[in-house]
C-alpha positions as CSV (number, residue, x, y, z in Angstrom):
1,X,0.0,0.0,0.0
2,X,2.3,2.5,1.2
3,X,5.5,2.7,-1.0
4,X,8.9,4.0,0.8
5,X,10.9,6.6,-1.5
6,X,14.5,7.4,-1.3
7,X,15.3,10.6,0.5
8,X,16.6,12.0,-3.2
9,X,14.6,10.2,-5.4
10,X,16.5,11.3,-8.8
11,X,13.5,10.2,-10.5
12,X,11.6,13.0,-9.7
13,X,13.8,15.1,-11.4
14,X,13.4,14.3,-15.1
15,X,10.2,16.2,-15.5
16,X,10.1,20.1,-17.0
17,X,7.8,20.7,-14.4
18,X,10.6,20.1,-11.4
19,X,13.1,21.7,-12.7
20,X,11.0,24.5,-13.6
21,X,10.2,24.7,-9.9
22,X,13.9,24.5,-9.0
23,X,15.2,27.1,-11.0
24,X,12.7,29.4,-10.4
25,X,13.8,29.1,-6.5
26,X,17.3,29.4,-7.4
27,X,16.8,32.6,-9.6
28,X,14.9,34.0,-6.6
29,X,17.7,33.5,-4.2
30,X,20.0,35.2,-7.0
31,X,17.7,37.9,-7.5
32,X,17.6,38.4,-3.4
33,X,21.5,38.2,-3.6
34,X,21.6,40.9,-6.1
35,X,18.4,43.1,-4.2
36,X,21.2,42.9,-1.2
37,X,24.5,44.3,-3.4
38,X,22.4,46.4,-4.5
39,X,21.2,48.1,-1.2
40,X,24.8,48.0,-0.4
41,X,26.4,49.8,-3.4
42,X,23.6,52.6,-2.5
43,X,24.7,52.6,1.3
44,X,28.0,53.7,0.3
45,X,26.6,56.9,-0.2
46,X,26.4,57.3,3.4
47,X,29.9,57.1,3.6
48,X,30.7,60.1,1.3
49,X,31.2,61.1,-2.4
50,X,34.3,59.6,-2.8
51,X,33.7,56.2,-1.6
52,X,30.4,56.3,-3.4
53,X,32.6,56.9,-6.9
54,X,35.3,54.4,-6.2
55,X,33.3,51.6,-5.6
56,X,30.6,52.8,-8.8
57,X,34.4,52.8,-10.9
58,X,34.9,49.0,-9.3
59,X,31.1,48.6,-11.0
60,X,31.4,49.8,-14.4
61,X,34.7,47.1,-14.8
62,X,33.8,44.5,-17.8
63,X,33.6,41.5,-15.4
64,X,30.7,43.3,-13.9
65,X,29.2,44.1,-17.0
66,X,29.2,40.7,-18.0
67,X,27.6,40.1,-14.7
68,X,24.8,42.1,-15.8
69,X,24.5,39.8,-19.0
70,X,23.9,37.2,-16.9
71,X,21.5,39.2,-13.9
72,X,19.4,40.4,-16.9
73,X,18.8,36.4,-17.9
74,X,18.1,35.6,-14.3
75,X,15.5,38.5,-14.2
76,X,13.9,37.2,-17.3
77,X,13.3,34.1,-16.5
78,X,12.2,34.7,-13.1
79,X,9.7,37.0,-14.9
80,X,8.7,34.8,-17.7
81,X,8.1,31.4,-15.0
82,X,6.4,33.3,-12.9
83,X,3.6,34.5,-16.0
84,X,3.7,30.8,-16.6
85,X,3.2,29.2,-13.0
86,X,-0.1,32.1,-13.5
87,X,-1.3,30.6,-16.4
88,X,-1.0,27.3,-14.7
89,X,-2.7,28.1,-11.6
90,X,-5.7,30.4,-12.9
91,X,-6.3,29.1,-16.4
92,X,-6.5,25.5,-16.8
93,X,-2.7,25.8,-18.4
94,X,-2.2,22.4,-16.2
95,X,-3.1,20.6,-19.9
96,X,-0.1,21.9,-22.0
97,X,2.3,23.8,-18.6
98,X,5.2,21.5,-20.4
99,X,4.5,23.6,-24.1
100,X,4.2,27.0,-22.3
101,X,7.2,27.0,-20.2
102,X,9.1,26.0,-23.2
103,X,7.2,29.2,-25.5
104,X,8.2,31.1,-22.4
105,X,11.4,30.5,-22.2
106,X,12.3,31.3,-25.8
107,X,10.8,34.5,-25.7
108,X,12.9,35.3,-22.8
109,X,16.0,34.0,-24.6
110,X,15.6,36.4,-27.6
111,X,14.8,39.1,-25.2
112,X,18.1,38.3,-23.2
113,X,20.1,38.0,-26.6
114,X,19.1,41.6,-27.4
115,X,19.6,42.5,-24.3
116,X,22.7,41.2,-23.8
117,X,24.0,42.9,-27.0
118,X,23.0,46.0,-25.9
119,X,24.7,45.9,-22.6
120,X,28.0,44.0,-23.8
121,X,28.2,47.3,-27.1
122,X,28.7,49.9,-23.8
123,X,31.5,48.0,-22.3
124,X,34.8,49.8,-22.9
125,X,37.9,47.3,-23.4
């Protein structure tokens, strides 16, 4: 009646539907990681001008840039999951969830692409 599962049951992990889930908690945690530099950059404004300009110099480096390649894909498909796990919930997309989170994500990747071109053509080498 009552079948034991293994405590990581790697089975459960070969549907779109978990990892879905999955990513969508791990680009939250990136996005709260990111909320929090954020906040920080913006308190160094507390500590004066100067401060404030070395660390906005540090920022505008092309590691960081390239960072922001990467925060705006995060952002995108937090954005684009989170329309899907709506449709999902509220409008019967339970009958084709596998179909729209694959629509979704391709949107998002040719708006990351453009995107990313346009943040990558400000860097200066």
């Amino acid at each position: 009646m009552y079948k034991r599962t293994k405590f990581f049951d790697l089975d459960y992990y070969k549907f779109v539907g978990s990892w879905a889930w999955i990513l969508h908690r791990l680009s939250g945690l990136g996005l709260i990681f990111y909320l929090t530099l954020h906040i920080w950059v913006i308190n160094t404004l507390t500590l004066g001008e100067e401060t404030f300009n070395e660390v906005t110099a540090f920022l505008n480096s092309p590691l960081f840039k390239l960072l922001e390649v990467g925060l705006w894909g995060i952002i995108l498909f937090h954005a684009f999951n989170g329309v899907r796990i709506v449709i999902v919930d509220f409008f019967k997309g339970s009958l084709f969830h596998k179909k729209l989170f694959f629509v979704m994500i391709a949107v998002a990747f040719v708006l990351w692409a453009i995107g990313s071109y346009l943040l990558i053509a400000h860097i200066k080498w």
